[in-house]
N, CA, C and O atoms as a GROMACS GRO file, in nm:
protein
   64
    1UNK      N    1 -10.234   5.982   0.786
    1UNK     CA    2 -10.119   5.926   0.860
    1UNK      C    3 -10.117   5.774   0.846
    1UNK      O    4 -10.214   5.712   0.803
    2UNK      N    5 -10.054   5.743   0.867
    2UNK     CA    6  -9.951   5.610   0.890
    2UNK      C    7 -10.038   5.534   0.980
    2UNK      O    8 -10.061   5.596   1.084
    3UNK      N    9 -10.112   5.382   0.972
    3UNK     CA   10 -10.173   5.346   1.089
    3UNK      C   11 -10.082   5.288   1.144
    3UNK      O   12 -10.038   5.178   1.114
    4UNK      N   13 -10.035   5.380   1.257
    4UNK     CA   14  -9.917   5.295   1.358
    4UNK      C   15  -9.984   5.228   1.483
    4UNK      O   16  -9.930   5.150   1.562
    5UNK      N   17 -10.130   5.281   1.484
    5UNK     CA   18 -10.219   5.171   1.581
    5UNK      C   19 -10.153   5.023   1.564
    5UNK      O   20 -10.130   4.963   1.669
    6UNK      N   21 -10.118   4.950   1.429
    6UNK     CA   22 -10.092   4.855   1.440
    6UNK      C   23  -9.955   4.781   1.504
    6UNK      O   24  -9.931   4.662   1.526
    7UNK      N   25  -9.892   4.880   1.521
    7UNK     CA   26  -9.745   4.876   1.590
    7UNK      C   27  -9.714   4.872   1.729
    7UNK      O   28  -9.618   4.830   1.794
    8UNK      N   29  -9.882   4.955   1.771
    8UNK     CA   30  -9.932   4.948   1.915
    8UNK      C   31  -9.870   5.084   1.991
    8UNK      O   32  -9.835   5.104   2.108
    9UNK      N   33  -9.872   5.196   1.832
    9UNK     CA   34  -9.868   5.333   1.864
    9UNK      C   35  -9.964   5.414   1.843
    9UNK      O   36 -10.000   5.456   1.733
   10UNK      N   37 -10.034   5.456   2.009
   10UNK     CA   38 -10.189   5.533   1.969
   10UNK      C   39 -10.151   5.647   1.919
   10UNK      O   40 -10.110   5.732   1.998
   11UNK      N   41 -10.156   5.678   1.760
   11UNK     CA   42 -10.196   5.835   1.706
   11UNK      C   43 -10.297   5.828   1.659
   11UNK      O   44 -10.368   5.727   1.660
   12UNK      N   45 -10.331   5.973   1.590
   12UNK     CA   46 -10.453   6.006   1.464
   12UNK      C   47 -10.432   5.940   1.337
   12UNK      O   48 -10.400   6.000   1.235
   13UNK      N   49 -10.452   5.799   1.346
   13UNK     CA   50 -10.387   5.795   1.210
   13UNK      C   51 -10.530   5.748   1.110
   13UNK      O   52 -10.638   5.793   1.148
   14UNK      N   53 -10.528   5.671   1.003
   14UNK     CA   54 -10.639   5.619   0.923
   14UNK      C   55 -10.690   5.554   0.986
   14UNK      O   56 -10.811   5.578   0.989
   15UNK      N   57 -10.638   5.423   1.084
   15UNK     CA   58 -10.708   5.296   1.172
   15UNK      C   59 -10.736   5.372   1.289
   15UNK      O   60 -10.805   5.312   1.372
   16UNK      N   61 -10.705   5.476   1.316
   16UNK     CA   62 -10.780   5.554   1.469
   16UNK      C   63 -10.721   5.477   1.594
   16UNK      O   64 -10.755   5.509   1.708
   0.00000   0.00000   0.00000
């Protein structure tokens, strides 16, 4: 997935 952590959307993504 998409690291949307960085968007400051918590999913499962690569950045966790």
């Amino acid at each position: 997935n998409f690291p949307l952590d960085l968007a400051g959307i918590e999913v499962p993504s690569i950045n966790g």
